[in-house]
C-alpha positions as CSV (number, residue, x, y, z in Angstrom):
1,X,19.8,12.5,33.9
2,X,20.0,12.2,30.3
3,X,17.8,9.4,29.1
4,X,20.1,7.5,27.0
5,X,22.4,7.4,30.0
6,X,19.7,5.7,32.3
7,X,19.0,3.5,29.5
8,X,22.3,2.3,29.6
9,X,22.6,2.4,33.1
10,X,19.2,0.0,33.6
11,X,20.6,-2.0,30.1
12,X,23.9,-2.9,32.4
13,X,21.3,-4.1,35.3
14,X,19.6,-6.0,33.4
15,X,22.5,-7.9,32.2
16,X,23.2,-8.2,36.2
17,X,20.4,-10.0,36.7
18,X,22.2,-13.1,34.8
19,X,24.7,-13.1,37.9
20,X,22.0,-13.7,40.1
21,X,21.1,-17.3,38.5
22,X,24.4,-18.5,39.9
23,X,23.4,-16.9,43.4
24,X,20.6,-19.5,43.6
25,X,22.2,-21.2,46.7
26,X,19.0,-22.7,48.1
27,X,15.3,-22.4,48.7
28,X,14.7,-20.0,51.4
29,X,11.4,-20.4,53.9
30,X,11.2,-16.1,53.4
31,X,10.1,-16.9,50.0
32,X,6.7,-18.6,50.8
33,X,6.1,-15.0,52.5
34,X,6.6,-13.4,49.3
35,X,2.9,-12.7,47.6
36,X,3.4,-12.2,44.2
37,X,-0.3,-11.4,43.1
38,X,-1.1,-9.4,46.7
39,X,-1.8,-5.7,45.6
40,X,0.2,-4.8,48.7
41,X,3.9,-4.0,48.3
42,X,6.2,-7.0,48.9
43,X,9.3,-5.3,51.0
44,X,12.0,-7.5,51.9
45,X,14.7,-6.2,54.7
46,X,18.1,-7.1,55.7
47,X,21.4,-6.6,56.3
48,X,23.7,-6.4,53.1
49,X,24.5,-9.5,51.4
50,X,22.6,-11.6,53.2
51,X,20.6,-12.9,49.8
52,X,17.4,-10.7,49.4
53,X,18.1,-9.4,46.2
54,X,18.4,-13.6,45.3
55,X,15.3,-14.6,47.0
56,X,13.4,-12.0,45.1
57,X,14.6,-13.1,41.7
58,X,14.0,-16.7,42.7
59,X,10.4,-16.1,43.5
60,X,9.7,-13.6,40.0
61,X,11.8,-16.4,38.6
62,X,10.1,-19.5,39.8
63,X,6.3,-17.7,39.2
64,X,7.3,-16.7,35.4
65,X,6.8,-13.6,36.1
66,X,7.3,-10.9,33.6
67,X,9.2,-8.2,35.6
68,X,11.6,-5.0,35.1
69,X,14.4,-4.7,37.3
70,X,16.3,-1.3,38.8
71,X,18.4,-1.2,41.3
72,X,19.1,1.6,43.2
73,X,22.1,0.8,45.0
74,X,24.4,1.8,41.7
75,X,26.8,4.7,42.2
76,X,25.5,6.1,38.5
77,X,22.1,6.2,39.5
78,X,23.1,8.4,43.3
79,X,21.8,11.8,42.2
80,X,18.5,10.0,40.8
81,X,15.5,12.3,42.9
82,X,11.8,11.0,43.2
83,X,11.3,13.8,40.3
84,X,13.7,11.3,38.1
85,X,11.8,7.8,39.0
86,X,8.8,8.5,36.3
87,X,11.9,8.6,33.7
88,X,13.4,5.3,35.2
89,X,9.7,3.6,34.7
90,X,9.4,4.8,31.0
91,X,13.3,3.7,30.3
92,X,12.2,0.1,32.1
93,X,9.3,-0.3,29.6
94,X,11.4,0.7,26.6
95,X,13.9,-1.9,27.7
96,X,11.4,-4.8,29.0
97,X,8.7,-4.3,27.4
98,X,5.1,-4.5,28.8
99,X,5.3,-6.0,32.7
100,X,3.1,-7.2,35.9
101,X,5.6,-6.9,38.4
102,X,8.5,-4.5,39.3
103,X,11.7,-5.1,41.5
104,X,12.7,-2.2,43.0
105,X,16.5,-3.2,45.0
106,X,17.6,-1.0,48.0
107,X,15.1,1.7,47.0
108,X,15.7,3.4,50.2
109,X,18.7,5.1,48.5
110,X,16.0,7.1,46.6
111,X,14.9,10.3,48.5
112,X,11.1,10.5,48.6
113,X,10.9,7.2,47.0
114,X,8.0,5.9,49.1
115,X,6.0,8.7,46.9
116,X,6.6,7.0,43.6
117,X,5.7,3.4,45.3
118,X,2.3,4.6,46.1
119,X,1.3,5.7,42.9
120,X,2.5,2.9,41.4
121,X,0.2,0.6,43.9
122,X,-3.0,3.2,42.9
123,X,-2.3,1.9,39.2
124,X,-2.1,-1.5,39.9
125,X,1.6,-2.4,39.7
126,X,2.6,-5.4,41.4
127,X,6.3,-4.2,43.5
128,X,8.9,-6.1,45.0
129,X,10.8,-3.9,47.0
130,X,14.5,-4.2,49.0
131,X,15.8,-2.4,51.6
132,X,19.1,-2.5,54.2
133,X,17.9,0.3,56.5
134,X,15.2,-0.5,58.9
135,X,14.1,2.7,59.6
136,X,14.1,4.6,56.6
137,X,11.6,1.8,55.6
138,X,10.1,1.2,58.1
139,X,8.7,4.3,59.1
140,X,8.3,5.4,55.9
141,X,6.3,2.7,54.6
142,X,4.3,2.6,58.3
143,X,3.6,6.7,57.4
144,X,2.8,6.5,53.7
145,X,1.9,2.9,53.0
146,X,-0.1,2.0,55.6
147,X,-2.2,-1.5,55.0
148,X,-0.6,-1.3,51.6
149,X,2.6,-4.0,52.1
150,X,3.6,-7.2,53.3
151,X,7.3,-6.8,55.4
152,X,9.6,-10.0,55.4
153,X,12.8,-9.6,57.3
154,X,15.8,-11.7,55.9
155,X,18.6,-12.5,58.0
156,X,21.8,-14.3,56.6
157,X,21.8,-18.1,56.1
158,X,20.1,-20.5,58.7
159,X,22.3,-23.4,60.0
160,X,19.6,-25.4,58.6
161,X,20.1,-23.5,55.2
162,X,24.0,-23.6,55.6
163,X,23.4,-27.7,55.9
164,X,21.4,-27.7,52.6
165,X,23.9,-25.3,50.7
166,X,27.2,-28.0,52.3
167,X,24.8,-31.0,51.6
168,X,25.1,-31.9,54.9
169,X,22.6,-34.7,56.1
170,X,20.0,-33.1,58.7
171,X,17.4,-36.6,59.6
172,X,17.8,-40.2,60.2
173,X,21.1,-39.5,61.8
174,X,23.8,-42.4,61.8
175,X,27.1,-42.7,63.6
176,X,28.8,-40.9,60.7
177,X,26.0,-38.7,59.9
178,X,25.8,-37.1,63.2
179,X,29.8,-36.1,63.5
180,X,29.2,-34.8,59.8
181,X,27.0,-32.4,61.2
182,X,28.7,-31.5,64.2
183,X,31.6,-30.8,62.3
184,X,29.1,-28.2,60.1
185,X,27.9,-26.9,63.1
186,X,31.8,-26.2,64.2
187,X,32.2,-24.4,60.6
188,X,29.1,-22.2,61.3
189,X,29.9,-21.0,64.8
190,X,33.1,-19.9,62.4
191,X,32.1,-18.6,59.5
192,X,28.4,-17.8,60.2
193,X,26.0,-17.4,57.2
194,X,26.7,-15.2,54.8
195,X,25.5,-16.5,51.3
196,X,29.0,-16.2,49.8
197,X,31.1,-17.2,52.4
198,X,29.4,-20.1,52.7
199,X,29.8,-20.8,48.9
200,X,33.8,-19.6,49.1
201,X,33.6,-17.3,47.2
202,X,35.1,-14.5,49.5
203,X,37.4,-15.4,52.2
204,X,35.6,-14.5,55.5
205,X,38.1,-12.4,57.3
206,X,38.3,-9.9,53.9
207,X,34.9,-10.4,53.3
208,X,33.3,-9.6,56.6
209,X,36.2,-6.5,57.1
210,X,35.0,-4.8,53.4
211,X,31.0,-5.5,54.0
212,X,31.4,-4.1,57.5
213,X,33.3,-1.0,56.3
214,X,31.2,-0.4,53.4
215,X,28.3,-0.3,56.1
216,X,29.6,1.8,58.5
217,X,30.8,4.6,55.6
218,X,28.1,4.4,53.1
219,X,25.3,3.7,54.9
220,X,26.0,5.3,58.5
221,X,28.3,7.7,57.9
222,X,27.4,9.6,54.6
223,X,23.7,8.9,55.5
224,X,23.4,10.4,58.5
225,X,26.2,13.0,58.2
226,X,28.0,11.4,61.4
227,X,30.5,14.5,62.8
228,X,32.6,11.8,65.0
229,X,33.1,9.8,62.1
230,X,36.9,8.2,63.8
231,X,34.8,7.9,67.4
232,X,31.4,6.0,66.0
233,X,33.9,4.0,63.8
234,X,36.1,2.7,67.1
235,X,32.3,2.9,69.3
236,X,31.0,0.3,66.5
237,X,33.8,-1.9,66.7
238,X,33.8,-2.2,70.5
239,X,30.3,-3.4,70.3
240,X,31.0,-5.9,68.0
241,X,33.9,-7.5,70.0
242,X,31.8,-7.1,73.0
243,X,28.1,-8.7,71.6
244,X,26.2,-9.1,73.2
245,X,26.3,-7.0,76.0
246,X,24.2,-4.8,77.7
247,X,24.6,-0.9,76.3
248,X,25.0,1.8,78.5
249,X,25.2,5.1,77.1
250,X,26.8,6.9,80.0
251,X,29.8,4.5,80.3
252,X,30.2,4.3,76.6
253,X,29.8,8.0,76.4
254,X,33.0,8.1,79.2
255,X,34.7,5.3,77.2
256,X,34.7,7.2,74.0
257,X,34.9,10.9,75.2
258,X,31.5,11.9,73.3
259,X,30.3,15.4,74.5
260,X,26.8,13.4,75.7
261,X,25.0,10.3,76.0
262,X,22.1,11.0,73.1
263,X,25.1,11.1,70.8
264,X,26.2,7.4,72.0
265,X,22.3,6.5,71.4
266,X,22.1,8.3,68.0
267,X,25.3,6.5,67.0
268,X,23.8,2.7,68.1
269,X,20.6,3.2,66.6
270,X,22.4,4.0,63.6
271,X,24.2,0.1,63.4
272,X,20.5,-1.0,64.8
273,X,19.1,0.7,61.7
274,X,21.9,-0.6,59.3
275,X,21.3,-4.4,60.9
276,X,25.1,-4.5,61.9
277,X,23.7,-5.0,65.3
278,X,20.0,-6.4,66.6
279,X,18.3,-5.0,69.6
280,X,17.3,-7.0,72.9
281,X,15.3,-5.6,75.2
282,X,14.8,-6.2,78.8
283,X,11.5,-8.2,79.7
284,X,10.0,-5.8,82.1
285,X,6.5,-4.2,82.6
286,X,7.9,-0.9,82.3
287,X,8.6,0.2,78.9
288,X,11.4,2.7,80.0
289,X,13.4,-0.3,81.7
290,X,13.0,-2.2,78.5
291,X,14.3,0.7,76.6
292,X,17.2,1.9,78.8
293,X,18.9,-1.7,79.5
294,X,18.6,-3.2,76.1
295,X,21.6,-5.5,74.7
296,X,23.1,-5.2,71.5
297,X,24.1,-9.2,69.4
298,X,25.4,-8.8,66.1
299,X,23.2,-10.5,63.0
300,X,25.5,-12.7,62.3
301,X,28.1,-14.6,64.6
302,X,30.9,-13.6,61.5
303,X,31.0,-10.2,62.6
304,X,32.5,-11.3,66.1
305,X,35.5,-13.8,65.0
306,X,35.7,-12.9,61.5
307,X,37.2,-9.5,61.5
308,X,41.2,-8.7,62.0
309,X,40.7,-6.5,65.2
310,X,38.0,-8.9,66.5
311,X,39.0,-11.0,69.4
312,X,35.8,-13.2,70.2
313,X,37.3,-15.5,68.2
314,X,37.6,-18.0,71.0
315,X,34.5,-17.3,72.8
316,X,32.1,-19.9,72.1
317,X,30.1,-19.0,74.6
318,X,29.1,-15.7,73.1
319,X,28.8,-17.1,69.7
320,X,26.3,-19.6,71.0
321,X,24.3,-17.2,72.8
322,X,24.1,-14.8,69.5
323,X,23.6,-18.1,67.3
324,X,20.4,-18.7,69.5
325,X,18.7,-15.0,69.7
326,X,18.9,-15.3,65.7
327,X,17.8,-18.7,65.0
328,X,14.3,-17.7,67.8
329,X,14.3,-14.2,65.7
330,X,13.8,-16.2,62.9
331,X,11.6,-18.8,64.4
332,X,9.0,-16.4,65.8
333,X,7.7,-13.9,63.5
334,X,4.7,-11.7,63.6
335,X,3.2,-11.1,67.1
336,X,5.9,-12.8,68.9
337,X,8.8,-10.9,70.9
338,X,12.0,-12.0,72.2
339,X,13.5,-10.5,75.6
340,X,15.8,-11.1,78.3
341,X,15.1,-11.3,81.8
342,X,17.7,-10.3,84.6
343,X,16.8,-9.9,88.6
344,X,19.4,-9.2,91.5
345,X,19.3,-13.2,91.7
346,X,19.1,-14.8,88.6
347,X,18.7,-14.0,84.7
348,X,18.1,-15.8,82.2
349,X,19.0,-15.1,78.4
350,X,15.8,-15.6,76.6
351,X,11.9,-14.6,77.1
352,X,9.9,-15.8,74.4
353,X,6.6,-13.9,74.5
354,X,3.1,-14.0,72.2
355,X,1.5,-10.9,73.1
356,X,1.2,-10.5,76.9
357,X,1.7,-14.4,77.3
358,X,5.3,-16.5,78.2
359,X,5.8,-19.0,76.0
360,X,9.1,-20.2,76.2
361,X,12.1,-19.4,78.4
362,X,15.6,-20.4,76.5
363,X,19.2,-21.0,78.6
364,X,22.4,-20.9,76.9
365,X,25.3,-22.5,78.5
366,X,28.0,-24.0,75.6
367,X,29.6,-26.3,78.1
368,X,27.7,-28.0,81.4
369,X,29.9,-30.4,82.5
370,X,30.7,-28.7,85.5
371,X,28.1,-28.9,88.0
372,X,28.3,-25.5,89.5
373,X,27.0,-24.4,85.6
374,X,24.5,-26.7,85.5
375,X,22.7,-25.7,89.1
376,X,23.2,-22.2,87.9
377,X,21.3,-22.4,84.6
378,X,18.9,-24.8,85.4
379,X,18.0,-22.6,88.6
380,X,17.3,-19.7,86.9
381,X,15.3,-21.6,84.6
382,X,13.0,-22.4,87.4
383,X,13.1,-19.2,89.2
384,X,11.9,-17.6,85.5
385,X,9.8,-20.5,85.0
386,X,7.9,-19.9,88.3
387,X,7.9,-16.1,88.4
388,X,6.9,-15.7,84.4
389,X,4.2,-18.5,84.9
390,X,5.9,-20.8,82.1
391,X,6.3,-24.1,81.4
392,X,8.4,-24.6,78.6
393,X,11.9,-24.4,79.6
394,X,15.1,-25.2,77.3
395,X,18.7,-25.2,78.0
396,X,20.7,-24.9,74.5
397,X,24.8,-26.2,75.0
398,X,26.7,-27.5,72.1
399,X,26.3,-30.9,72.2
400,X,24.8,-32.2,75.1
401,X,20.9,-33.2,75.5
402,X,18.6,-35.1,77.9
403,X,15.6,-34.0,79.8
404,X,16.0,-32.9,83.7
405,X,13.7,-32.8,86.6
406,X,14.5,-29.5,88.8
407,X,12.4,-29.2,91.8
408,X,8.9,-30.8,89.6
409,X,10.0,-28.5,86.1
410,X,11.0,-30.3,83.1
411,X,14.1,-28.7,81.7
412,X,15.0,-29.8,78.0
413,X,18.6,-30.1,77.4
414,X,19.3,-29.6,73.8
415,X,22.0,-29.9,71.7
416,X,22.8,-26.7,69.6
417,X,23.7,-28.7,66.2
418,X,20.5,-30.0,66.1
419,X,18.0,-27.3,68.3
420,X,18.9,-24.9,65.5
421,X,17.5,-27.1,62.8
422,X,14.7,-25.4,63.9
């Protein structure tokens, strides 16, 4: 590429990065995890839109940093190689002038781009890196950067974060207070967390429908050269009106007349890898069962009620459930895993674990007013609890808490609109 084309091109960013001042929503935890003076990349992961590129400019901004910016995911920069990036760096300097830190956005569109990172970290450079593809950065930066960066993953807004953004009072609840935040709750199980939903600036329903397409063509199907592009299309869809659920690749194989089952797993670890969809396995001390009967929930409760074929829409059960596997994603980070746990008896939706420990086991149930629910969570609870050897037993509905007594195990009964303050 010509260089006074790419010095345009990064002239145009740099203007961009104005844009993002009015982004700056709210303070995000995933920034205290960001290490501005660590000489270990800085890689922050995520599903599209979900405010990385924001959180990254807030922390440079906040810290006074003096950075260059490039980001990757511009149409005019798509035939850029690894050969090309020494050009972008010189064209950055010319524009910036002298910097400590560099903000590299979506750099996984950038074959062999993990090479240029590395010599940069050899000189010193300080990089703040994003990415919307799991794998292409994950084992690339596990193969070439090993030891050398620091991986936040970012999921779209927290309830607790959509509360700050509506200025909606979380502590010393009142009378008033309290249905204020019920009724945000209600709005979230709607509208889920997107950063400019939530601000209305984009409608959800055309919002959700152009970022979900834009996924599945640009990132999935161009990426990874898909040859049943009309079958993955109608296969990604189905799991997204039917999260969570458990994914069997023979039936959707049958369902979707592909030629094999690898294809069907090729095609879900693609929306896996593209964090359309989040994987939970099966607690189990077999890793092939934990493998072969994992479920699929979507990262964010929009992509099942705010689409126009989606027909979750009414199932607040489901939304609940995936609300809850998101906010304990996010609550539990490094050495912690989430699981489910299912027996010919009994299962019970969420198996907290540190290491080879139990800690928690979590129940979702939206509504327990009818008994026959109640004895049937709060059983399997106890079953779990007994079998798994743990103590620390919550049942999440939507509004309802006390604290139970089952057969000499403490159940805590907790209210979804505040448990996900969490």
């Amino acid at each position: 590429m010509e260089t006074s084309v790419l010095l345009e091109i990064l002239r145009d960013q740099r203007e961009e990065l104005d844009s993002l001042r009015s982004h700056c929503f709210c303070k995000r935890k995933e920034e205290d995890m960001v290490k501005l003076e660590s000489k270990k990349a800085q890689v922050v992961i995520g599903v599209r839109r979900s405010g990385k590129s924001t959180l990254c400019f807030n922390v440079l901004n906040k810290a006074q940093a003096k950075f260059a910016y490039v980001n990757f995911d511009d149409e005019r920069l798509v035939r850029l190689s690894a050969d090309d990036l020494n050009d972008v760096l010189k064209c950055l300097y010319q524009i910036y002038g002298d910097f400590t830190h560099l903000f590299l956005d979506e750099a996984q569109n950038i074959e062999g781009w993990h090479l240029f990172v590395n010599r940069l970290l050899r000189h010193g450079m300080k990089l703040i890196i994003t990415g919307s593809n799991a794998k292409l950065l994950g084992s690339e930066l596990s193969t070439y950067l090993t030891g050398r960066y620091n991986e936040i993953e970012l999921f779209p807004f927290s309830f607790r974060e959509f509360c700050e953004m509506k200025k909606v009072e979380t502590t010393n609840l009142s009378t008033k207070t309290d249905a204020l935040l019920r009724r945000a709750f209600d709005k979230y199980m709607e509208t889920g967390g997107f950063p400019e939903i939530i601000s209305g600036e984009e409608t959800a329903e055309e919002y959700i429908d152009t970022l979900v397409s834009n996924i599945l063509e640009r990132d999935i199907v161009q990426r990874f050269k898909v040859r049943y592009k009309d079958a993955f299309k109608s296969l990604s869809h189905h799991l997204m009106n039917n999260a969570p659920c458990e994914v069997i690749y023979t039936a959707l194989q049958k369902t979707f007349n592909f030629k094999n089952d690898k294809t069907v797993e090729n095609y879900v670890g693609y929306l896996y890898q593209a964090y359309l969809l989040k994987q939970l396995r099966k607690y189990s001390t077999k890793s092939s069962e934990r493998i072969r009967n994992a479920k699929c929930y979507p990262i964010d409760v929009s992509l099942m009620n705010a689409r126009k074929d989606a027909f979750a829409k009414d199932n607040f059960g489901w939304r609940l459930e995936s609300l809850v596997y998101l906010a304990l994603c996010r609550k539990y980070g490094v050495g912690y895993d989430v699981y489910y746990h299912k027996t010919e008896s009994y299962e019970v939706d969420f198996v907290v674990c540190h290491r080879a420990t139990v800690v928690e086991l979590v129940q979702v149930s939206y509504d327990i007013s009818s008994e026959k629910t109640l004895n049937r969570e709060t059983s399997a609870l106890v079953k779990a609890g007994t079998s798994l050897k743990c103590d620390k037993l919550t049942l999440v509905t939507a509004f309802e808490e006390r604290v139970l007594d089952v057969q000499g195990q403490v159940i805590d009964v907790c209210a979804a609109y505040k448990w996900l303050l969490i």
